[in-house]
C-alpha positions in Angstrom: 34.5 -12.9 13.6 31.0 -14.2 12.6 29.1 -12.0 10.7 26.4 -10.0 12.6 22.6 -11.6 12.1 20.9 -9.9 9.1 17.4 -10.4 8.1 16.1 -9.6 4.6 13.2 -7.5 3.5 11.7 -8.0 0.0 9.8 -5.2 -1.6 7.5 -6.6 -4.9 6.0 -4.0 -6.3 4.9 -3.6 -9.6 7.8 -2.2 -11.3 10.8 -3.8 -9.4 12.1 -6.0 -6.8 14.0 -4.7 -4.0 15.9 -6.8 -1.7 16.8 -4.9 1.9 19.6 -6.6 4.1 19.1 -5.3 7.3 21.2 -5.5 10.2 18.8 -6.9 13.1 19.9 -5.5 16.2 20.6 -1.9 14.5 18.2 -1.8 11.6 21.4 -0.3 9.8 20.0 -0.6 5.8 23.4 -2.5 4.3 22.3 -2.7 1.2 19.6 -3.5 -1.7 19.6 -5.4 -4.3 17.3 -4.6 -7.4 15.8 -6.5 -10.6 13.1 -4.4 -12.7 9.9 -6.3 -13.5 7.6 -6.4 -17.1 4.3 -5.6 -16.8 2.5 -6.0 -20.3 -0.9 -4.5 -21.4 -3.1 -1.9 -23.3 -6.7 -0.6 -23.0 -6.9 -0.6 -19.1 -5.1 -4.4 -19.2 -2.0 -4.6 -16.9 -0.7 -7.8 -16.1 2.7 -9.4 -15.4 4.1 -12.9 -14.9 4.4 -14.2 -11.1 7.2 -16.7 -12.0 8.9 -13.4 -13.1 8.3 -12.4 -9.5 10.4 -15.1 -8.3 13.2 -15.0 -10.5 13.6 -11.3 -9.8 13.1 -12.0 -6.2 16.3 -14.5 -6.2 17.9 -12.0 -8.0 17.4 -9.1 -5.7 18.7 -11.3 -3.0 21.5 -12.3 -4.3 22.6 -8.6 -5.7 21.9 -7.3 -2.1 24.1 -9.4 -0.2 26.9 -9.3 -2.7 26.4 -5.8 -2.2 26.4 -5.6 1.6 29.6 -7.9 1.9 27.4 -10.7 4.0 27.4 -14.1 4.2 24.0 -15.9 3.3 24.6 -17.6 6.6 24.4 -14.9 8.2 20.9 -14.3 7.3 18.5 -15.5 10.1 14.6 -14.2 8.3 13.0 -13.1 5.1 9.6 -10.9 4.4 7.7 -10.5 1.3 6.2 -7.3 0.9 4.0 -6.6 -2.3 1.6 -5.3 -4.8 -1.8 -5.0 -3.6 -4.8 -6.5 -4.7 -3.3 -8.6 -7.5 -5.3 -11.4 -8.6 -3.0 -14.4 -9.3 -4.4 -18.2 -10.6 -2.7 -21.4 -9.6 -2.7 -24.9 -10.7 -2.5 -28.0 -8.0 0.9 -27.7 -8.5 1.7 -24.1 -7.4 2.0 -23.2 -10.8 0.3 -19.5 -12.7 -2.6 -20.5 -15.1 -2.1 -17.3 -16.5 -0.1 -13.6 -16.2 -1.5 -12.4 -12.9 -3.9 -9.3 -13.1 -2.7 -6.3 -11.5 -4.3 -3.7 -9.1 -3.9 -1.3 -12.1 -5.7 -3.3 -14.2 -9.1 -1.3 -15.0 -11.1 -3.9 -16.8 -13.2 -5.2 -14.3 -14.6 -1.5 -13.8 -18.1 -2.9 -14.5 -17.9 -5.9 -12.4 -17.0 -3.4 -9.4 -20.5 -1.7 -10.2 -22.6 -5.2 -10.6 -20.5 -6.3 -7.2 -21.9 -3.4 -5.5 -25.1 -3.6 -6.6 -25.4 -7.0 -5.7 -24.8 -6.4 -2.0 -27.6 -3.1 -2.5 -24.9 -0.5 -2.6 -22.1 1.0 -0.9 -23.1 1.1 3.0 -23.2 -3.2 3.0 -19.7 -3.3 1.4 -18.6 -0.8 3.6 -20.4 -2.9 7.1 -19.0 -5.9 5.9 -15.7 -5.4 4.2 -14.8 -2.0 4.9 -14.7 -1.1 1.2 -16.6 -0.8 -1.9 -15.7 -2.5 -4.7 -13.7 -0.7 -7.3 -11.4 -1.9 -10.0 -8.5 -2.3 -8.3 -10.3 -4.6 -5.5 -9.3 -8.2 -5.8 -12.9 -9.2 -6.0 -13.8 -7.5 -9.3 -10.9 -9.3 -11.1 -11.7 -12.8 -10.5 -15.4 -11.5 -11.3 -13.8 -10.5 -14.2 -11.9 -13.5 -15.0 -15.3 -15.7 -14.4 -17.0 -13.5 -16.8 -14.1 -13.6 -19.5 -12.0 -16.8 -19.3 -14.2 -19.0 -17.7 -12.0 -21.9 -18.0 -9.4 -20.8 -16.6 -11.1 -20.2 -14.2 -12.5 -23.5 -13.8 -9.4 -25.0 -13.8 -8.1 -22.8 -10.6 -7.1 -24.8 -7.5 -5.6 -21.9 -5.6 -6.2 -18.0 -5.6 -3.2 -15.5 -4.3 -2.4 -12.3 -3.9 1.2 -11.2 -4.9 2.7 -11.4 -1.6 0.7 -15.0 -0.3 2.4 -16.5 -4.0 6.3 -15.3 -2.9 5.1 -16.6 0.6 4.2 -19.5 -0.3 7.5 -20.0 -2.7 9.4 -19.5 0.3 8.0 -21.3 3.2 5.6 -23.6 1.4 2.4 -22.7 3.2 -0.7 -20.9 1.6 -0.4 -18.1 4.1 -1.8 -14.3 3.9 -1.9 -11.5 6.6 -4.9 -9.4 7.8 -3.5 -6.9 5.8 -3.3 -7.6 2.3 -6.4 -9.8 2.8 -8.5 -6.7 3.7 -8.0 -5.4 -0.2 -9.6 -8.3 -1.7 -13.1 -7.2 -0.9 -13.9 -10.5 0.4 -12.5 -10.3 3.6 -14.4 -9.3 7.1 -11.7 -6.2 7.9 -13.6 -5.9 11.5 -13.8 -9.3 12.7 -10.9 -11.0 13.4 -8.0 -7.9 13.4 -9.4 -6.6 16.6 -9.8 -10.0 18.4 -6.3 -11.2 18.2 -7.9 -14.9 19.0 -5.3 -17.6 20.5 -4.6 -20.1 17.6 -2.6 -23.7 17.5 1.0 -23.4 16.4 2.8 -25.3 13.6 4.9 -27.6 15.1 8.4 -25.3 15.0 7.0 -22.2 15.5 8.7 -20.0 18.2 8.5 -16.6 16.7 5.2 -14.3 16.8 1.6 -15.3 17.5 -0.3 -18.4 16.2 -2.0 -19.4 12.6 -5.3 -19.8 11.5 -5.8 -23.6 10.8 -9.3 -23.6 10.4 -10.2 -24.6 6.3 -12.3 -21.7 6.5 -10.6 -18.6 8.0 -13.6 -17.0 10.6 -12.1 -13.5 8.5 -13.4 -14.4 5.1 -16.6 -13.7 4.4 -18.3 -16.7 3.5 -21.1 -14.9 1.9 -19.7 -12.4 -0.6 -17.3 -15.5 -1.4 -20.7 -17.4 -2.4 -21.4 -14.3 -4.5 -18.1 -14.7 -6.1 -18.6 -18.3 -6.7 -15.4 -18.5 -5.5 -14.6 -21.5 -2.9 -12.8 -20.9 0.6 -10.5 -23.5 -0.1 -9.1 -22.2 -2.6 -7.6 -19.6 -0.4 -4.8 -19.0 2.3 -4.9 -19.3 5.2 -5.2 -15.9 7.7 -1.9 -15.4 9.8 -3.0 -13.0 12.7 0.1 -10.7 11.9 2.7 -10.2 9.2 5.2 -11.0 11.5 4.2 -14.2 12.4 6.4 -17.3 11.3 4.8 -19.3 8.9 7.4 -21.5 8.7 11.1 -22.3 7.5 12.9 -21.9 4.1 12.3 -24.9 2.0 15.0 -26.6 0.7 14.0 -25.8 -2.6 13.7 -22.2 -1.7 16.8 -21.9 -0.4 18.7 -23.9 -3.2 17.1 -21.0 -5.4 18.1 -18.1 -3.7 21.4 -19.3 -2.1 19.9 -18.7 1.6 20.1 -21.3 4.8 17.2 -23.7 4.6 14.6 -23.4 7.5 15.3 -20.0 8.7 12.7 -17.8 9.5 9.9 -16.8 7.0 7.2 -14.1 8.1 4.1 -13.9 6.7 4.3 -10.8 5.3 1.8 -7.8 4.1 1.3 -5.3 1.4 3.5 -2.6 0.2 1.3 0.1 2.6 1.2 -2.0 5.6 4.8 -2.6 5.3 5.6 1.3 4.7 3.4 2.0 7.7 5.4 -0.4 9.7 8.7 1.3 8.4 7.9 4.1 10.0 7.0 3.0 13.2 3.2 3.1 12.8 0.7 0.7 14.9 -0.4 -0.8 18.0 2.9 -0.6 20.0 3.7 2.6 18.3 2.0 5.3 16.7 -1.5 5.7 16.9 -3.4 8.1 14.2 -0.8 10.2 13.2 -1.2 11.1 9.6 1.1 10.3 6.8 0.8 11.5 3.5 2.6 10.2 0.0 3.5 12.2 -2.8 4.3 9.5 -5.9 2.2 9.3 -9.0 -0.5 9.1 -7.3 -1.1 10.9 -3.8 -2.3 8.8 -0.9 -2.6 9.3 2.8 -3.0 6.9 5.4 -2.8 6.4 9.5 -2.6 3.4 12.1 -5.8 3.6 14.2 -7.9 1.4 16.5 -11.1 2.8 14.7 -12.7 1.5 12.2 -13.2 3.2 9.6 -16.4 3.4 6.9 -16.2 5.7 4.4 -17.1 5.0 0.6 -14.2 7.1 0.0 -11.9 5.8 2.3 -10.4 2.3 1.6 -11.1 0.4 5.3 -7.5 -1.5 5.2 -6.6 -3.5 8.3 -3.0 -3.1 9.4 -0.8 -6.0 9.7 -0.6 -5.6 13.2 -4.1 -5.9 14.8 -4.9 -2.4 14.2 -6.7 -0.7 10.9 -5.0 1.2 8.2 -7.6 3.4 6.4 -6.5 4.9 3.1 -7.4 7.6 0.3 -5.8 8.0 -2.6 -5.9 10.4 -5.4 -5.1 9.8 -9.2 -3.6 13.0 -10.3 -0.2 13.7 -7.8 3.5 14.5 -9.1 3.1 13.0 -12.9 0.6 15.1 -13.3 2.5 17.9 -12.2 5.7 17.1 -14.3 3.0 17.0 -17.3 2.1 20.6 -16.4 5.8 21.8 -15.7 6.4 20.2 -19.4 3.5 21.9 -21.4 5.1 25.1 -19.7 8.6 24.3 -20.3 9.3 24.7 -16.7 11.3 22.7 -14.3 9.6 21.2 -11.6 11.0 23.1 -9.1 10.4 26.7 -10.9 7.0 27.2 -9.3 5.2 30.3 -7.6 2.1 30.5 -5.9 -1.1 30.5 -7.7 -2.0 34.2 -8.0 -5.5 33.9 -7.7 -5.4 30.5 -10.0 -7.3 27.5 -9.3 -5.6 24.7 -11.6 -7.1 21.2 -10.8 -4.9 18.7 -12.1 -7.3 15.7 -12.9 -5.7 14.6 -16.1 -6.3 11.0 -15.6 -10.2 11.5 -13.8 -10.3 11.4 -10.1 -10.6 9.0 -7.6 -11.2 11.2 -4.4 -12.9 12.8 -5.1 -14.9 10.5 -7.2 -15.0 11.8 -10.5 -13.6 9.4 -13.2 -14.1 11.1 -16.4 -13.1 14.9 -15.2 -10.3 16.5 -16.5 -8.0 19.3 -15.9 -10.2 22.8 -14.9 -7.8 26.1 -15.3 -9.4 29.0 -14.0 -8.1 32.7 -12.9 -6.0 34.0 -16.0 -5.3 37.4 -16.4 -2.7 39.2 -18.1 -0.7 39.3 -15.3 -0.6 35.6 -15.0 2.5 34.3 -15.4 4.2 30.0 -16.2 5.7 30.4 -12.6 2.1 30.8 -11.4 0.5 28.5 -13.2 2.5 25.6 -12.7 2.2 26.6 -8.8 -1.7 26.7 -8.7 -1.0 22.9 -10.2 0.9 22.1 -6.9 -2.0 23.3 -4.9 -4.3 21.4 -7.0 -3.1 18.5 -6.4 -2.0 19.1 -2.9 -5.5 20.7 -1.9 -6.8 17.1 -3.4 -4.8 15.2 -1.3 -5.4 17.3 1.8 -8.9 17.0 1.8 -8.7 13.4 1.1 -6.7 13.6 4.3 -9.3 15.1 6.1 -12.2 12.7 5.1 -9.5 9.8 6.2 -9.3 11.6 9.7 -13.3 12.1 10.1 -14.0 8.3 8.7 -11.4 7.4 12.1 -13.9 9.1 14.5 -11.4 12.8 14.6 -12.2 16.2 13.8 -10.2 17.9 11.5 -10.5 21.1 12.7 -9.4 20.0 16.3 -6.3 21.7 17.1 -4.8 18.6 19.3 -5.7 16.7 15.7 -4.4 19.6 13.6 -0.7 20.0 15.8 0.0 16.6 14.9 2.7 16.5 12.1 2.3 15.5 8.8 4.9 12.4 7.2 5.6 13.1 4.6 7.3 10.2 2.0 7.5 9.1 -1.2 9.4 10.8 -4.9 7.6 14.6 -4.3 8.6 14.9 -0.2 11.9 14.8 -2.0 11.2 18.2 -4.3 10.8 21.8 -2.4 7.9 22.4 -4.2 5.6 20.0 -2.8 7.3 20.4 0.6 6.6 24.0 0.5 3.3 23.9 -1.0 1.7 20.9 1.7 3.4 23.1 4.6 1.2 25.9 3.5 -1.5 24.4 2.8 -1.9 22.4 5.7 -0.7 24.7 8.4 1.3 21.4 9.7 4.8 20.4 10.8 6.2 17.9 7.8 8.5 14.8 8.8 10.3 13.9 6.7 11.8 10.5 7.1 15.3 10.0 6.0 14.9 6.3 5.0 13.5 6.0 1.4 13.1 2.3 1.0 10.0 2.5 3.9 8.4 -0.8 2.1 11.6 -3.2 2.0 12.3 -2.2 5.8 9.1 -2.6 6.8 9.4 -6.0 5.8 12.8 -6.5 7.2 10.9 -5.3 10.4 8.6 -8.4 10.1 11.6 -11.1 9.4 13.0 -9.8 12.4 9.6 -10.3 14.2 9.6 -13.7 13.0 13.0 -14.7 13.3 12.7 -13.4 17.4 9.3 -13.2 18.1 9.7 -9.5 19.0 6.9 -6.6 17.8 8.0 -5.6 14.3 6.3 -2.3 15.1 8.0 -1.4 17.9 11.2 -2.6 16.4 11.1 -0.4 13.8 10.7 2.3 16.1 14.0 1.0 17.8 15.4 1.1 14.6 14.5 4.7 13.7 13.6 3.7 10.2 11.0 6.5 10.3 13.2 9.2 11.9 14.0 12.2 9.7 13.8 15.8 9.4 11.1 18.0 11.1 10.0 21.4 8.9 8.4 23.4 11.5 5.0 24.5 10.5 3.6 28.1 8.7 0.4 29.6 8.7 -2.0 27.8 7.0 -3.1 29.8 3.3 -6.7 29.6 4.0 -7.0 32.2 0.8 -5.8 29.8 -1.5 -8.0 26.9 0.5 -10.9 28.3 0.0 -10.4 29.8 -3.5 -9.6 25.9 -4.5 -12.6 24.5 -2.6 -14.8 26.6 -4.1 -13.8 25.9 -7.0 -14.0 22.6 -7.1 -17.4 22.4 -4.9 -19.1 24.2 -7.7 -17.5 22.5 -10.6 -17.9 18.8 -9.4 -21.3 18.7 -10.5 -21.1 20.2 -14.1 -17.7 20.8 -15.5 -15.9 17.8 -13.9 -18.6 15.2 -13.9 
């Protein structure tokens, strides 16, 4: 017998590169394949090599379908999802000028502030873009590179994020999604998404909706790109979704990874877009429904039809058509771990706060904005005791991301406090919705009903979602939800500890000013 059609789902983030193989009819995860990735730097510098991308990638591919027992032929679609904002250089040959900068990479801090400044604050960023420049925005690093290696980049013939480069190593066309493009700061997040305008096809293309051919995509803003200095050209072009096929695997591409030349290739997205369309998030599926993520850092995020302007809020679009606004706090479960290690606790060996307030900012803060805070302990008594202090740092930190949470839900046009708004459950993903702790502690501080999807690779089969699309020209979205990638566990919810709440935001609403500023 044949073997059943698979599709492949890459996730390039910045540590690693996963590899999903994905059954398409089921979704069934067979396998995934893994290589770890170098990322080099000191002094807010974090950069990494994108031909490393691409051997790891081949790697990945080839560990995952060893792993699964499948046949490359068997293989029918492939999806890159990556990094965000990642600024990486090309030559006319398709080749890096230089290590590409990452969105960790904090050195183009002050060209974030001169960027904003130049547009005369926050509220034209956020009209135009749906985001103010910070560090991680794409924008800032090429300002940064302009500023600092000016010859390089002079001698630039193509800019890429992440993703567009693996893209464009697999289907040879300079190709980005609405998604990805919306974190580059120099993309118009509510002009094209919502239009869904009708587009010529490239001669082959069967699966998903039409490219952009136009030499200047109508999404980029041409004027913050003459701000930049930085020509249209030089950039891909805007596929209307992530699923859309952008073409065929090359025949080099597929002599590299071992795969049938000219099957499908997808555009592809970002790591968050493709988590949000792992779990079934979007346009044909769920429509402002909350999800929260508990890694190193804590961010929440929801598929909606408004859009959002918040300076706060990052105004993502989705890779669907819709918008994908997104907060995101520094100070989540490493800073936790770093408290549960100072108290020689384990993790999980947590009570609640006891009257504590322990705000967890050991790296600053993001949301809310306070980048040179750190940690505020206040409460001790005798009585205290470890258990309790390293539970006020759960509530910290999950009273940090929580209200992030609710400025993401205000920004969308809903009211927090509205009880249809408030029934709605929480997903909860990433390491910490892993850990009974945080579990316990977002259940009782939010009041809400946790999901807790079962799938942990949300990225990689969000991606596998958008091959598929490609390969069949069916919704990835709403073949996700087929799928159940974003089924899991529901933790009914408990009263909401509006003691501990208010203690916190109290707290912090009288600190922000002085002690954390």
């Amino acid at each position: 017998m044949p073997d059943r059609p698979v599709v492949i789902g890459v996730d390039s983030s910045t540590q690693s590169t996963k590899a999903a193989v994905v059954d398409v009819e089921t979704g069934a995860l067979l396998a995934v394949g893994r290589t770890p990735h170098t990322v080099t730097g000191g002094g807010g510098a974090r950069e990494s090599d994108p031909e490393a991308w691409w051997t790891a990638l081949g790697r990945a591919v080839a560990a995952g379908l060893e792993e699964a027992a499948v046949t490359p032929s068997a293989v029918v679609g492939i999806a890159v999802a990556g990094q965000q904002h990642g600024l990486v250089t090309l030559d006319g040959a398709g080749r890096p000028l230089r290590p590409a900068l990452l969105w960790n990479d904090t050195r183009s801090a002050p060209q974030a502030a001169a960027l904003t400044a130049a547009l005369g604050g926050p509220e034209p960023w956020l009209a135009r873009t749906g985001s103010v420049p910070v560090a991680a925005v794409t924008a800032t690093k090429w300002q940064w590179l302009r500023q600092h290696e000016p010859a390089t980049a002079a001698r630039t013939a193509a800019v890429r994020l992440p993703h567009d480069f693996l893209t464009e190593r697999l289907s040879g066309e300079p190709v980005t999604d609405p998604g990805d493009a919306s974190g580059t700061g120099w993309y118009g997040a509510g002009t094209d998404t919502e239009t869904g305008a009708s587009r010529a096809k490239p001669d082959g293309d069967t699966g998903g909706p039409a490219l952009t051919t136009a030499a200047t995509p109508a999404a980029y803003d041409t004027g913050i790109l003459d701000l930049l200095g930085l020509d249209p050209a030089l950039l891909p072009t805007v596929a209307p979704t992530g699923g859309t096929r952008v073409g065929g695997l090359t025949r080099a591409a597929a002599e590299a990874l071992g795969l049938p030349e000219g099957i499908a290739v997808a555009a592809g997205t970002g790591d968050n877009m493709a988590a949000a369309v792992g779990l079934g998030l979007g346009g044909t599926g769920l429509l402002d429904h909350p999800v929260v993520s508990l890694g190193t850092s804590g961010t929440v995020f929801a598929a909606t039809r408004a859009r959002p302007a918040s300076p706060g809020i990052s105004g993502f679009a989705a890779t669907d058509g819709t918008y994908l606004p997104l907060g995101c706090t520094l100070n989540c479960t490493l800073a936790v771990d770093r408290i549960a290690g100072l108290l020689g606790l384990d993790r999980e060996d947590a009570a609640p706060g006891e009257g504590l307030v322990l705000l967890p900012y050991l790296d600053g803060e993001r949301t809310p904005d306070l980048p040179r805070a750190t940690g505020l302990l206040t409460g001790l008594t005798h009585a205290t005791t470890p258990r309790a202090l390293l539970g006020a740092a759960y509530e910290g930190a999950v009273f940090t991301v929580l209200r992030a949470l609710d400025e993401l839900l205000t920004a969308c046009g809903l009211d927090p406090a509205d009880p249809s708004v408030r029934d709605r459950p929480l997903r909860l993903i990433g390491g910490g919705s892993r850990g009974g702790a945080w579990t316990e502690t977002v259940r009782r501080l939010s009041g809400r009903a946790l999901v807790i999807p079962a799938a942990t690779e949300l990225v990689a089969l969000g991606a596998a979602a958008l091959a598929a699309a490609a390969a069949t020209g069916t919704d990835p979205v709403a073949l996700a939800a087929t799928w159940g990638t974003g089924a899991g566990k529901t933790l009914e919810p408990v009263a909401r500890d509006e003691e501990t709440w208010g203690r916190i935001e109290k707290v912090l609403d009288q600190s922000a000013p002085t002690l954390l500023a």
